[in-house]
N, C-alpha and C positions, 0 to 999 in steps of 0.2 A: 551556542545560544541555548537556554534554558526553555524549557517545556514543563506547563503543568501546574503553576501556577497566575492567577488563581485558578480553580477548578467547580466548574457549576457540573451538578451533575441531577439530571430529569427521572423522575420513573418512567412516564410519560411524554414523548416530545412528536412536534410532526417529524423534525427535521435536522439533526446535530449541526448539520453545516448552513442548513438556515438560521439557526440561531446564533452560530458565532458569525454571518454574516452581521447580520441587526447587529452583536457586541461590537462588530471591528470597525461599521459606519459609526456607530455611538464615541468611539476612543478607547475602547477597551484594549489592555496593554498588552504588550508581546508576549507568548506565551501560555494566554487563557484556554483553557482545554474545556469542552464539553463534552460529557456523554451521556448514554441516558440508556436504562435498561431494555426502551424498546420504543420504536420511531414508527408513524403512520404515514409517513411519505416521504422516506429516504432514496435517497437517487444518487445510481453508478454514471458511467456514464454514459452521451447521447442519450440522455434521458431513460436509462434503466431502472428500474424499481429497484431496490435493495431491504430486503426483508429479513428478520430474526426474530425467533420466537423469546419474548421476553427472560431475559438474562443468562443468555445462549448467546450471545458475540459482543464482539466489543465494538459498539457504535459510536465513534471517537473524531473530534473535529480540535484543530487549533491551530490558534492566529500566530501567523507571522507578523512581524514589521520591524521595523522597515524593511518593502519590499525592493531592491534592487540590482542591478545588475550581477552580485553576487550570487542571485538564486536563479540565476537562467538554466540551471538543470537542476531544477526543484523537483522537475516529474521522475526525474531518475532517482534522485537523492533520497526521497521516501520510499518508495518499494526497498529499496536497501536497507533501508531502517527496519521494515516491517518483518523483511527477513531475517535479520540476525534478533529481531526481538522475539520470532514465533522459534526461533533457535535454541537460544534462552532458555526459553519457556519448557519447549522440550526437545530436552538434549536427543542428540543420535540421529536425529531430520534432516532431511537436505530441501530448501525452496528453492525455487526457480523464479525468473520473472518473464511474464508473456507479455511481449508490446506492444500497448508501451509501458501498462506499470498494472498487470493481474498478477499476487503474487499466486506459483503455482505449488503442490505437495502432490508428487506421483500422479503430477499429469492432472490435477484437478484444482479448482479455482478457489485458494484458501482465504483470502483477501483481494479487496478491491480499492483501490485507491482514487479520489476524487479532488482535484485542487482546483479553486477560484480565486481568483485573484481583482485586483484592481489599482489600476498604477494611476498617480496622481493624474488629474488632468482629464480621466477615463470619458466624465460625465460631465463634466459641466468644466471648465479651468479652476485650475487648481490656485488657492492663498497664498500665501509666501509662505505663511505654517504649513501646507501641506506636500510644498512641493519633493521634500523628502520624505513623504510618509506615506508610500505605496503599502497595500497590504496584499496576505494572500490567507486564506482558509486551507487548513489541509485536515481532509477530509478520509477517512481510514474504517474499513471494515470489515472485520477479523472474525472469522467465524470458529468458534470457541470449545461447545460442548452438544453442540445439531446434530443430530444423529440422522441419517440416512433419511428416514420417512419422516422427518420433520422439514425438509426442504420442498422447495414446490415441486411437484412431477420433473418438468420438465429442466430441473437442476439435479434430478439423483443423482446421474450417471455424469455429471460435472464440476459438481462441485465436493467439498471434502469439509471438516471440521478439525481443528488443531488435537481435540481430546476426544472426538469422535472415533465409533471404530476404522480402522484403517482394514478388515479384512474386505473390503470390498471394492479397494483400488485393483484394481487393470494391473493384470499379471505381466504387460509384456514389457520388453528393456525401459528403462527409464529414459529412454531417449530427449535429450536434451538439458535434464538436469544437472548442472553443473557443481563443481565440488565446492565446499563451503569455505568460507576466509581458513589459512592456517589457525591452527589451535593458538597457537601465538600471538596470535594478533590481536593487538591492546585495544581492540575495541570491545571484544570476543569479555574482557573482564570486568565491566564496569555496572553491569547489569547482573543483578542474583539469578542462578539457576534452579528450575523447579523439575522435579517430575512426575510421572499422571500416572504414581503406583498409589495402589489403594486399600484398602485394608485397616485392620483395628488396631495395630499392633504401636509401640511407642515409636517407633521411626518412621511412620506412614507419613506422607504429605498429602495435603489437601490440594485438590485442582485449583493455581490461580486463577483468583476470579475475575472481573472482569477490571473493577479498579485498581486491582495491584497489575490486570494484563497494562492498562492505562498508563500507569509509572513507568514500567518498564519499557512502554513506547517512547514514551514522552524522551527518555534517558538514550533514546538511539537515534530520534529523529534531531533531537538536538545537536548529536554529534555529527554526524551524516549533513545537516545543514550548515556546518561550519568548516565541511570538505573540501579540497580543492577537487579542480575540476577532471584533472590526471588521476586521482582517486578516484573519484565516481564514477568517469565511464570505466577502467579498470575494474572495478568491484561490480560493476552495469554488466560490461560485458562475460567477466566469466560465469553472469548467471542468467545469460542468455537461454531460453527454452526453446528462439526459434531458430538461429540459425542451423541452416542446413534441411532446414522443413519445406517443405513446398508449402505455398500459403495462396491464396486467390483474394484479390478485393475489386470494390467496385470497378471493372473495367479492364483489369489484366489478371496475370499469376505471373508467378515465378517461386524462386528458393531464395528465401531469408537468408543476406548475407550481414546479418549484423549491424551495427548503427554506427552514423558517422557522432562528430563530434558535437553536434547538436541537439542530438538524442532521436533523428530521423531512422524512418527504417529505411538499409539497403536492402534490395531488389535483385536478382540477377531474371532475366526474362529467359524463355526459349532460344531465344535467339541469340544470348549471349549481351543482349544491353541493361544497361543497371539502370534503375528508379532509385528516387528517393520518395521516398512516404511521410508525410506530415501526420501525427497522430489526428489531427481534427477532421482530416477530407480521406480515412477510406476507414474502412468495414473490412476486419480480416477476417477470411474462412479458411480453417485448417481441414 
């Protein structure tokens, strides 16, 4: 499925995925990407604030449709996208994804992924026109060229930027980082590679900006949305950043053992019993 066309794109917005909400109740067609160089009340989720200093990340929303049983692992199937496009972007990186869909670079939070949806019928019953024409927002935020002391305080020490400097990632193992699709893998070529050397000289490249980081999304979430499902938790799981982590949420702890086939998290407890975790009812603390 195609991404990226058409393409609205704001200097100014409150909210990317409020606005391709309002296109996608309007009928705006599969596809429509918005971004916008800087948002006044963008939101991760449970209601997180998501903030980026104007034209320093890529604040990136676009409509699905029809929404259907095909996309029952939509939450998976973007983080995947995300990572092999911040890959792309710069070669020699390894991302991770922290459950259910942060993606991560040495342990810090490089992207944040937000999806709303709305399946026929949701609000009111649905027309005979509508009854196939579920939609979803997918909502993406890539943090680009932020440097350290451009994030709020209390994100220093958590979050990362893709062209940001890296000397101030956490020296210790990369624990949980998993290795990245084989070199081989045709999905690995369908998207141009950049990288974030710099200088004067005739072979320099310039850091992708935010509308070409946009294309190159647009070109992985398309593929990834048209995955099967034995690919996606396979490509899910080996970029698993928690299993084997102790983790705590509201109510218990235990050690991340991975997701089942719904994209839930497993649990193993003290005691040797397993949870399943719903992304919507817990609050993870590592």
């Amino acid at each position: 499925m195609a991404f990226g066309q058409p393409h609205r794109h704001f200097r100014l917005i409150d909210s990317t995925n409020a606005r391709a909400r309002e296109l996608a109740e309007a009928g705006a067609p599969h596809g429509t990407v918005v971004t916008a160089d800087e948002q006044t009340a963008g939101r991760g989720r449970r209601g997180r604030v998501w903030t980026a200093p104007a034209g320093k990340g890529l604040l990136y929303s676009a409509i699905l449709r029809p929404l259907d049983e095909r996309h029952l692992l939509l939450p998976l199937s973007v983080p995947l996208a995300v990572c092999e496009a911040a890959e792309a972007l710069r070669p020699g990186i390894e991302c991770a994804i922290k459950w259910p869909n942060d993606v991560w670079l040495e342990e810090r939070k490089l992207a944040g992924v937000l999806i709303e949806a709305r399946m026929p019928g949701q609000d009111r019953p649905a027309t005979k026109a509508e009854q196939s024409d579920g939609w979803a927002v997918i909502g993406v935020g890539l943090n680009l060229t932020i440097e350290r002391d451009e994030f709020p305080p209390d994100l220093r020490d958590t979050a990362v930027s893709l062209f940001g400097a890296l000397e101030g990632s956490r020296e210790s193992p990369r624990r949980g980082l998993a290795k990245r699709p084989r070199q081989g893998d045709p999905r690995r070529k369908a998207a141009p590679n950049f990288t974030a050397e710099g200088g004067d000289g005739p072979s320099a490249r310039r850091l992708p900006t935010p509308a070409t980081t946009a294309k190159i999304l647009s070109c992985h979430i398309g593929r990834w949305v048209d995955a099967g499902a034995e690919e996606i938790l396979a490509a899910w799981r080996s970029r698993d950043a928690l299993r084997g982590r102790e983790v705590a949420w509201d109510g218990g702890a235990g050690t991340a053992d991975g997701i089942d086939d719904s994209g839930d998290l497993l649990v193993r407890g003290v005691g040797g019993e397993r949870f399943v975790l719903g992304a919507g009812e817990v609050h993870l603390r590592l």
